[in-house]
N, C-alpha and C positions, 0 to 999 in steps of 0.2 A: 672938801676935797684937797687939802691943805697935804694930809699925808700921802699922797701921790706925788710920786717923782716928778718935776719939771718938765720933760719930754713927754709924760700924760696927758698931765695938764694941758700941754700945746696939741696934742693932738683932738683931745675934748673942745677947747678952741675954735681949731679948724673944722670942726664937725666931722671927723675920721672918726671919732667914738659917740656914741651917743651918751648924751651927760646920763641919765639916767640908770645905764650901766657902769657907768663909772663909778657913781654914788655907790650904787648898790650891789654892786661885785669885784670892783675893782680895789676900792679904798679898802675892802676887808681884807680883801689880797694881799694888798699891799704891807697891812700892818701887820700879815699870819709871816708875809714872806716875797718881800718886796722884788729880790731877786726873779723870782717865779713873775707874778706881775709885768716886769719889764720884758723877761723871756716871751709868755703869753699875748703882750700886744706888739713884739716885736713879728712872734709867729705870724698872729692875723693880719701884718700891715696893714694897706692899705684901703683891704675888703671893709666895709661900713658893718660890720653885726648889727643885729637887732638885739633886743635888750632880752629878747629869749633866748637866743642862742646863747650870748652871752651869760646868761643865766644856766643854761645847760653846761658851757664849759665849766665855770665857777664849781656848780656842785660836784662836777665828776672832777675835779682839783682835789672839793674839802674831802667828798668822800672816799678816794679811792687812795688806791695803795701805792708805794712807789713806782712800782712799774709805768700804772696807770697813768700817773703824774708825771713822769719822765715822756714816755709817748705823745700825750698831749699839750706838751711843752713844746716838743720837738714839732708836731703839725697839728698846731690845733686845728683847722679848717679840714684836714684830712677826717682826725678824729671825730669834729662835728659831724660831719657827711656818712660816716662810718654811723656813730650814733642813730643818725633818723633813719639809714636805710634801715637797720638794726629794729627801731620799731614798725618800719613803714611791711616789714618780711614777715608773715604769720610763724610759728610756728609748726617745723615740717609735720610731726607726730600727730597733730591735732586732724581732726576730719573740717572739710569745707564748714559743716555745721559748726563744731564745736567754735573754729573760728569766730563763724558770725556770731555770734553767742558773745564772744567775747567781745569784738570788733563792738559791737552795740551795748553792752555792759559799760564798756572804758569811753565810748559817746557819753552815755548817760552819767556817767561819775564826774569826767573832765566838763563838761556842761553844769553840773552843780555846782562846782569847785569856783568856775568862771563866775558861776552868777554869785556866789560866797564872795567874793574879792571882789567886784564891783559893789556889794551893799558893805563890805568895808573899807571903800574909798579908794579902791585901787589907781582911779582914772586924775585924781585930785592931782599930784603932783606930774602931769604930763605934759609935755609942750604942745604945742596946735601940730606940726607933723608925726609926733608920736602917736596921738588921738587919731588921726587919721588914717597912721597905719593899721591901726588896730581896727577902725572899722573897716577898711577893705576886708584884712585877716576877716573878722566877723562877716560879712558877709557873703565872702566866697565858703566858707564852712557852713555858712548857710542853705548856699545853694546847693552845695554839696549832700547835703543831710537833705533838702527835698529829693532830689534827682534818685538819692536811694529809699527813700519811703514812698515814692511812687513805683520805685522799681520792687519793695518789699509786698507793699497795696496788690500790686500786680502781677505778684506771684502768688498771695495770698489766697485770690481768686481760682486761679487753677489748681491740679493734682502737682503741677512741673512747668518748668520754664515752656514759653511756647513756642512749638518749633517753625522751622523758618518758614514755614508757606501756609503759619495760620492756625493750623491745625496741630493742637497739645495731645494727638495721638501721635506715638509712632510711625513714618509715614511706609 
């Protein structure tokens, strides 16, 4: 972490960055365009990232265009937020179905992907609160993924959602 600026580095320190992101999004940063870097953790102050979002800044950094880069210099925390509502919004053109369709296509891919990088080593270089983040993250996604396969199970069962007094006729 050597090629991160002094002022990084104290902030990696004081626990304001997580080292993890810094290794791994930060130091690339820094040697692509160190200026950027300082911009970047000066935008996020004093908010802690997680080493995902921080990951999500980074790539929309390497991949995107000037524009892009300028924007999310100027607020990255705006832009993160922009970002996940951006995926958390189907869609408008798509039908309910097609949605879910997809909605559970991008479960099942992002689930392979997770279990891909846990069998190679993802969790090895992690500190005891990072691993723990992770498994809360894990198991509220958990619960989540029950809560709607019993809600799928259970619609599976009837013609249509059931309506409120019981009865999946029309009342």
């Amino acid at each position: 972490m050597r090629e991160l600026p002094e002022s990084i580095q104290e902030c990696v320190r004081r626990g304001e960055i997580v080292a993890h992101a810094a290794e791994k999004y930060l130091v690339p940063l820094a040697r692509a365009n160190q200026q950027a870097c300082l911009r970047l953790v000066e935008g996020v102050g004093s908010f802690r990232l997680s080493s995902r979002d921080m990951a999500i800044l980074y790539a929309a950094y390497r991949d995107g265009h000037v524009v892009t880069r300028q924007r999310l210099l100027e607020a990255p925390l705006l832009f993160l937020k922009a970002f996940k509502e951006s995926l958390a919004s189907p869609l408008p053109s798509a039908s309910p179905e097609e949605n879910l369709r997809t909605d559970i296509e991008v479960l099942g891919s992002v689930a392979r992907r997770a279990h891909r990088r846990l069998r190679q080593g993802a969790l090895q270089n992690l500190m005891q609160r990072e691993r723990e983040e992770l498994a809360r993250s894990l198991r509220q996604s958990l619960e989540e993924t029950r809560c709607m396969t019993e809600r799928f199970e259970q619609e599976m069962g009837h013609a249509g959602p059931q309506h409120a007094n019981g009865d999946s006729q029309a009342a």
